[in-house]
C-alpha positions as CSV (number, residue, x, y, z in Angstrom):
1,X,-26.7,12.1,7.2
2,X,-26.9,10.0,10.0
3,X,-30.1,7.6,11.2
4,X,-30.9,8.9,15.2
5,X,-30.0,6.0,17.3
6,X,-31.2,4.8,20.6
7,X,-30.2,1.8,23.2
8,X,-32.2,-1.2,23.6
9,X,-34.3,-1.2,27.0
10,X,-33.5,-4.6,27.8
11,X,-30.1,-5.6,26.6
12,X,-28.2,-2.4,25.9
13,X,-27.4,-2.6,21.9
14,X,-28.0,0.4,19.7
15,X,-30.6,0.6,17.7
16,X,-32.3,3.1,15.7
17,X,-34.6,5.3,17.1
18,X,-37.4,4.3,14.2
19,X,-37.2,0.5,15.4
20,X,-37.1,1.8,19.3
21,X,-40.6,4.1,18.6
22,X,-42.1,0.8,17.0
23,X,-41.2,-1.6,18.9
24,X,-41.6,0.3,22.7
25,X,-37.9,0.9,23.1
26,X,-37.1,-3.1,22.6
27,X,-34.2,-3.9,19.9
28,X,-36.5,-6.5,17.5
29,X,-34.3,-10.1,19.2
30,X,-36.0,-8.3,22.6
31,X,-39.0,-7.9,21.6
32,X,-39.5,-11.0,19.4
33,X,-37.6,-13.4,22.2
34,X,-35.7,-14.5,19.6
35,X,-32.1,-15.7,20.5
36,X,-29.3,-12.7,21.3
37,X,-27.0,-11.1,18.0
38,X,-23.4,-12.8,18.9
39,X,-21.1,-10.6,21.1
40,X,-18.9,-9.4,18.1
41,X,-15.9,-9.4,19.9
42,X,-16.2,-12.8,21.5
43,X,-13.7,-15.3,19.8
44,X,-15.4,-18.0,18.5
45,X,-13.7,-21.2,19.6
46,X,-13.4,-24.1,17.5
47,X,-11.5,-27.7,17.8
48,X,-10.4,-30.7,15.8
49,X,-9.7,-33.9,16.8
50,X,-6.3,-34.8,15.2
51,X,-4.7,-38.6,14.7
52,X,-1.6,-39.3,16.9
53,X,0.8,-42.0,16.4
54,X,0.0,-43.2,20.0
55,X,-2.8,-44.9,21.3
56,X,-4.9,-41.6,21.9
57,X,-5.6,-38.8,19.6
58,X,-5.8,-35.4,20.6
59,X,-8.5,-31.7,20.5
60,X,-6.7,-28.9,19.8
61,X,-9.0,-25.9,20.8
62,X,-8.6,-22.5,19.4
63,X,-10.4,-19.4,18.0
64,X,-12.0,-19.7,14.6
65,X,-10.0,-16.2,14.2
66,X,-6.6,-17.6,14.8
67,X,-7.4,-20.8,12.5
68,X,-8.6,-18.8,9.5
69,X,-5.6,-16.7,9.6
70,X,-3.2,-19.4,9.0
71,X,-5.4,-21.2,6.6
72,X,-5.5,-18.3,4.7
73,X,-2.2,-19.1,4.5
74,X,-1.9,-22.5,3.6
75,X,-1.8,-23.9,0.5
76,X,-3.2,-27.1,-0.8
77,X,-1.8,-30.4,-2.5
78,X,-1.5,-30.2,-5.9
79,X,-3.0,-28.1,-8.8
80,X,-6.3,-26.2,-8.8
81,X,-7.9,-29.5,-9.8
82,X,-6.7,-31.3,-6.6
83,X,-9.4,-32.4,-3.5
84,X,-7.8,-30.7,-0.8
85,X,-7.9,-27.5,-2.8
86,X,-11.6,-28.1,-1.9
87,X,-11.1,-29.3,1.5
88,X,-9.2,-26.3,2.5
89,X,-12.2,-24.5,1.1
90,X,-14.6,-25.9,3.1
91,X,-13.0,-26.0,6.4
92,X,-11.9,-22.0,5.5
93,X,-16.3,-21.3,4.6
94,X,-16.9,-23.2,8.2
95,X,-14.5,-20.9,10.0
96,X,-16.5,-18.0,8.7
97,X,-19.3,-19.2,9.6
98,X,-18.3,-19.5,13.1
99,X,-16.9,-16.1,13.4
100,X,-20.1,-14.7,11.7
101,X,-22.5,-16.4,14.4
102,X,-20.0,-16.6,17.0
103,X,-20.6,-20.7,17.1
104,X,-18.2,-23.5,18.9
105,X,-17.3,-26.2,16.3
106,X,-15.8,-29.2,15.9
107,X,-13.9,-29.2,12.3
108,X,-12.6,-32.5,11.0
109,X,-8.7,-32.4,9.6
110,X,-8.6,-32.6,6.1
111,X,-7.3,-35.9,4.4
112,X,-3.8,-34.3,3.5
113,X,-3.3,-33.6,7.5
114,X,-3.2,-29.7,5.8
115,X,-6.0,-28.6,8.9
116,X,-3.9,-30.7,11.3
117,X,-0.2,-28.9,10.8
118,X,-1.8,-25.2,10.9
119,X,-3.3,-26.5,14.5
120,X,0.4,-27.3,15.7
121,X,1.7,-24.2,14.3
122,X,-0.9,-22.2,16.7
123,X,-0.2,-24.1,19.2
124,X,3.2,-23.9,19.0
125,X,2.8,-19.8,18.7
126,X,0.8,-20.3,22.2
127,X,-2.6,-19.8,20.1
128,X,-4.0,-23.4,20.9
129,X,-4.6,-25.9,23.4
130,X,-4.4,-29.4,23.3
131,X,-6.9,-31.8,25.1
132,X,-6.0,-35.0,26.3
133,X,-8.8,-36.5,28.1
134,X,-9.5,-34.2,31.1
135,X,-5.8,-32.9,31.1
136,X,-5.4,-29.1,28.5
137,X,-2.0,-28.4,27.7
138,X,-0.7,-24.9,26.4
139,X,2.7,-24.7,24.8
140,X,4.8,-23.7,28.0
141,X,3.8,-26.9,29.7
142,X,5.2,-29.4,27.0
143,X,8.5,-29.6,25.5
144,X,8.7,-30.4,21.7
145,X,11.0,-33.0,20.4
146,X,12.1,-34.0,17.1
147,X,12.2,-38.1,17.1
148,X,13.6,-40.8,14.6
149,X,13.4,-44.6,13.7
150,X,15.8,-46.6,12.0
151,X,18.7,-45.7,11.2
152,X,19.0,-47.4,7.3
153,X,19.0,-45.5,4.1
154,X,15.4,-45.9,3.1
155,X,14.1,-47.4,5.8
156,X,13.6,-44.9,8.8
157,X,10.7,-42.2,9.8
158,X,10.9,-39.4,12.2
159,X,8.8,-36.4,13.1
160,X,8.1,-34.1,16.1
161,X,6.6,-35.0,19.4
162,X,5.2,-33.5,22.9
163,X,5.9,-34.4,26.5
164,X,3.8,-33.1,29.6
165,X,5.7,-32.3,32.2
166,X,5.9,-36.2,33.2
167,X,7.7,-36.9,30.3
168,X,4.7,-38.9,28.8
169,X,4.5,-38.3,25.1
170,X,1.0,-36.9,24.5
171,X,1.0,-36.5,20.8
172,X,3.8,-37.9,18.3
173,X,3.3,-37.2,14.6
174,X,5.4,-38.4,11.5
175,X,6.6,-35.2,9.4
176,X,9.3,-37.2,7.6
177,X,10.1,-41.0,5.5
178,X,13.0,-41.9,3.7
C-alpha cells in the first residue's frame, strides 16, 4: 500500500500528503528555508588539476558520474596492501559524495598519476574538458600525438601529447622510459 502524495506549494517536489497537512502544503526544505534537495538528475561536475610536462598544468572538468565509472574500473598499484589501493578509494568515496549532494569538486590526482590517465581516457571518449587558462578544449578541437626523445637503447622517453588548433602543445605527458 502506497503513502497519498501531494506537490510542494512552493517548489513543486512530491511529498506526502501527511508532511503537506503539517507543514501547510510546504515540503519541510520550504518550510524550514533550509537549502534545496539536489536536482537528481543534474550531473555533478568535478575537476582535477593534472601535472604537464610543459610549463602549465591543466583542469580537466567532467561529471562525478563519468569519473566514477572508469575508476570503478581502474585498478591500483600493487597488492591490497599498496597506498594507491587507498587512494583510489578515497577519490572513488569523494565522487559519491558529489553525486549524492550534487557538489562541484576539485579532486587531487593520486600519486601513481592512476586519477590523472582515467581523466584523459574521458576526455579522449569526448567526456571531458580541459582548461587551459581561459581557453576549454573538447576532444574535436585538439589532435593527439604520440612523441619521443632520444633515440639510444636505454636512454629515450615518449608519451602522448595535445595540440589546439594553433599547433601549441597544451598538455604533453610521459607514458613510456626505456
Amino acid at each position: 500500500m502506497t503513502a497519498d502524495k501531494s506537490n510542494c506549494a512552493k517548489c513543486g517536489v512530491k511529498i506526502l500528503q501527511a508532511t503537506a497537512d503539517r507543514t501547510g502544503g510546504l515540503c519541510m526544505p520550504c518550510k524550514n528555508e533550509t537549502p534545496k534537495r539536489p536536482d537528481p538528475k543534474k550531473p555533478a561536475k568535478v575537476s582535477c588539476i593534472i601535472n604537464s610536462g610543459i610549463e602549465s598544468n591543466i583542469t580537466i572538468v567532467t561529471s562525478a558520474q563519468n569519473l566514477l565509472e572508469v575508476l570503478d574500473e581502474t585498478r591500483h598499484i600493487g597488492d591490497s596492501k599498496h597506498a594507491n589501493k587507498y587512494e583510489l578509494e578515497a577519490q572513488r568515496a569523494l565522487l559519491r559524495h558529489a553525486i549524492r549532494y550534487r557538489t562541484e569538486m576539485r579532486l587531487h590526482d593520486d600519486h601513481w598519476g592512476r586519477t590523472k590517465w582515467a581523466l584523459l581516457k574521458l576526455f579522449d571518449q569526448g567526456e571531458a574538458e580541459f582548461e587551459c587558462g581561459d581557453a576549454r578544449y573538447r576532444i574535436s578541437d585538439i589532435s593527439k600525438e604520440d612523441w619521443r626523445e632520444g633515440d639510444k637503447p636505454l636512454m629515450s622517453h615518449g608519451g602522448i601529447l595535445y595540440r589546439n588548433s594553433s599547433g601549441d602543445v597544451v598538455y604533453k605527458t610521459i607514458s613510456w622510459i626505456s
